[in-house]
C-alpha angles and dihedrals in degrees: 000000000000106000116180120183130228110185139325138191139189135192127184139202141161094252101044098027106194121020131158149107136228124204116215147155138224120219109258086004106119090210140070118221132219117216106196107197131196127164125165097217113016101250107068104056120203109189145177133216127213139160098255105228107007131349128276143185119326103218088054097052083040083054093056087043092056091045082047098059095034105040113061093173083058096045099046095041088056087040089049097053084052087051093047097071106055114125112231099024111224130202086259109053090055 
C-alpha cells in the first residue's frame, strides 16, 4: 500500500498525555484519511481512523484498517510524523 502523508500534528499535556493526527493518503484510494492519535504515555498508541473531508467507500477505509493492524512499519511511520512535530521534544516522545 502506497501511503503518502500530508500533514500531522501533535500536542501534549499532563491531563491528556499524546494527542495528535496525521492526513494522509493511500495510492488509487478517492479519499484522504484522517488518523487521530492519543496515548498517555508515548509509547501505547489508541487511534482512530476517518475519511478526511467526506466519506468514501467502506471497503477502501476497512482496507487501511487492515494495513494498519497488520503493517507496523505503516502504523509507526504514520505515529512518528505526529511525534515529530512536538514542540519541545521530550525524552518521551522520542
Amino acid at each position: 500500500m502506497n501511503v503518502s502523508i500530508l500533514k500531522s500534528g501533535m500536542t501534549y499535556t499532563e491531563e491528556d498525555g499524546y494527542v495528535g493526527f496525521v492526513h494522509f493518503e493511500v495510492e488509487g484510494h478517492v479519499r484522504k484519511y484522517e488518523m487521530a492519535l492519543q496515548s498517555k504515555k508515548g509509547r501505547d498508541w489508541g487511534y482512530s481512523l476517518f475519511f478526511l473531508d467526506e466519506s468514501g467507500p467502506e471497503d477502501q477505509i476497512d482496507q487501511v484498517e487492515e494495513q494498519l493492524e497488520e503493517d507496523d512499519e505503516l502504523y509507526y511511520r504514520l505515529i512518528d510524523s505526529a511525534k515529530q512535530t512536538l514542540e519541545p521534544k521530550t525524552a518521551e516522545s522520542e
